[in-house]
C-alpha positions as CSV (number, residue, x, y, z in Angstrom):
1,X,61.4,-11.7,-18.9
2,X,60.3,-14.2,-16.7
3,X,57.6,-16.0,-16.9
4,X,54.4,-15.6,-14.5
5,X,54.1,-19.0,-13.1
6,X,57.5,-18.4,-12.1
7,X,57.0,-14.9,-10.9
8,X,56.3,-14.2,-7.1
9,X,53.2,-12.2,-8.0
10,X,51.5,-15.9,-9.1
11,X,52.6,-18.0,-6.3
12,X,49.9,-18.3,-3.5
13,X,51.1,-16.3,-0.2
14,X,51.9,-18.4,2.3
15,X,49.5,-19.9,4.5
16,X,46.6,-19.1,2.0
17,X,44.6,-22.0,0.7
18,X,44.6,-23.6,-1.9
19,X,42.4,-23.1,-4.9
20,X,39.5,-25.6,-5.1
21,X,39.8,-26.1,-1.1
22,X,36.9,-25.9,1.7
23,X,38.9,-22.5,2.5
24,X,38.9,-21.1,-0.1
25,X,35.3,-21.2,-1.1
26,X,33.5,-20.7,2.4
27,X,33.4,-16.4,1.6
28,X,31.5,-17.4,-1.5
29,X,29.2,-19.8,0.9
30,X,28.6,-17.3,2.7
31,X,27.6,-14.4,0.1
32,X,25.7,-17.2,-1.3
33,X,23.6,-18.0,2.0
34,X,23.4,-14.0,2.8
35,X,21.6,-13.7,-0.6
36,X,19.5,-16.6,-0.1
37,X,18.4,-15.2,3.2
38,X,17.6,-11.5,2.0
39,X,15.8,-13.0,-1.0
40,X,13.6,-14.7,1.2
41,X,13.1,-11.6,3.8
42,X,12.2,-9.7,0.4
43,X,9.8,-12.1,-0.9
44,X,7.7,-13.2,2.4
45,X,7.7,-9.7,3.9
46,X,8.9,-6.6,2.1
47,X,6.6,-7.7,-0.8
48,X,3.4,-7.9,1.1
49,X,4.2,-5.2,3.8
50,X,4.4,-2.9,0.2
51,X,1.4,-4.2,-1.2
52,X,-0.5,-3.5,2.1
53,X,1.2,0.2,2.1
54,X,-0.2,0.7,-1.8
55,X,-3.3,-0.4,-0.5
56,X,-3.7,2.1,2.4
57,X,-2.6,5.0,0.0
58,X,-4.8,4.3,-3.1
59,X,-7.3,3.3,-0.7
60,X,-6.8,7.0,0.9
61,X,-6.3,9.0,-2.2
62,X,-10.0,6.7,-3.5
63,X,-12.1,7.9,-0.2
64,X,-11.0,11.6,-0.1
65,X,-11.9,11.8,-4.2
66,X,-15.4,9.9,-3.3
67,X,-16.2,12.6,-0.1
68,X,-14.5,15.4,-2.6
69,X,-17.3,13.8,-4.7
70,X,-20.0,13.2,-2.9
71,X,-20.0,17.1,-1.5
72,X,-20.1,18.2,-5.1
73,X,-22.7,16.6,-5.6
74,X,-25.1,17.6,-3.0
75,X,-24.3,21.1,-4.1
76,X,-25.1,20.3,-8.0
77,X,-28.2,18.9,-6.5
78,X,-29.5,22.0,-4.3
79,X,-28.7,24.0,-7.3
80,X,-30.4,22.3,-9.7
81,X,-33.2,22.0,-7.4
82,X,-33.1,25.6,-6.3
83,X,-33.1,27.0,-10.0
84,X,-35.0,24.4,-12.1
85,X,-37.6,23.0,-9.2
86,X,-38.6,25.9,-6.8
87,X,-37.5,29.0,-8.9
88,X,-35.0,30.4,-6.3
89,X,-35.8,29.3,-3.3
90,X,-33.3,27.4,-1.2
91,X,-35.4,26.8,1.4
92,X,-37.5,24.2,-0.6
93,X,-34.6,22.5,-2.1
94,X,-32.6,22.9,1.5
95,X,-36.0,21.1,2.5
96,X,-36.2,18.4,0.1
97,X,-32.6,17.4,0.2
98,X,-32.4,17.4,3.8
99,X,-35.5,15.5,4.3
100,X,-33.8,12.4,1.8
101,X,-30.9,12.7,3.8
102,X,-32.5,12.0,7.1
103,X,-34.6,9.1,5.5
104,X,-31.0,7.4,4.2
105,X,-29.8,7.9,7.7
106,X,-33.0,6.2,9.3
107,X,-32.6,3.7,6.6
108,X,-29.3,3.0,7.6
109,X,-29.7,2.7,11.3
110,X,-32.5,0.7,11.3
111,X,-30.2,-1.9,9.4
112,X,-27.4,-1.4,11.8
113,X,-26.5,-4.2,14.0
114,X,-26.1,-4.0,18.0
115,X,-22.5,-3.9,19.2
116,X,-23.0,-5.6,22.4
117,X,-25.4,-8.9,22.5
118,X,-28.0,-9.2,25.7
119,X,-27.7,-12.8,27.4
């Protein structure tokens, strides 16, 4: 049997470098650098673009459940209103509701702010 030092299966080919040698270790170098760099793209841009993403969706999935919300609401409120308050008649509580939803609005636009300044 001979032994594998000696065999030509163990012998470097020729022209290939040496073990140890600036050759030899420059595919390594390079894996090395790739990883650095896509470690970096991951961390300063993947990371936060994802983040923002999450925050577009739950922030989404949070407004549709508050209108989803809000609508139920109003229609809880007319039918409490219409039952319990003015004994079946929507018109009152059509009336009511309507007439604190127009206050809010003037509320609110009378705390808006002008788009466009005068000189």
């Amino acid at each position: 049997m001979e032994d594998q030092a000696t065999s030509p299966a163990a012998a470097p080919a020729e022209g290939a470098p040496a073990p140890g040698s600036i050759e030899a270790e420059w595919p390594a170098r390079v894996a090395d650098t790739i990883e650095d760099v896509v470690g970096t793209l991951s961390d300063r841009v993947v990371r936060p673009l994802t983040l923002a993403a999450r925050g577009v969706v739950f922030g989404l999935i949070a407004a549709t459940m508050a209108l989803v919300l809000a609508v139920l609401g109003l229609i809880l409120l007319v039918r409490l209103l219409d039952v319990y308050a003015f004994g079946g008649r929507v018109w009152a509580s059509d009336t009511v509701l309507g007439g604190l939803l127009v206050a809010g609005g003037a509320f609110a636009w009378s705390k808006r702010t002008g788009g466009v300044e005068e000189r």
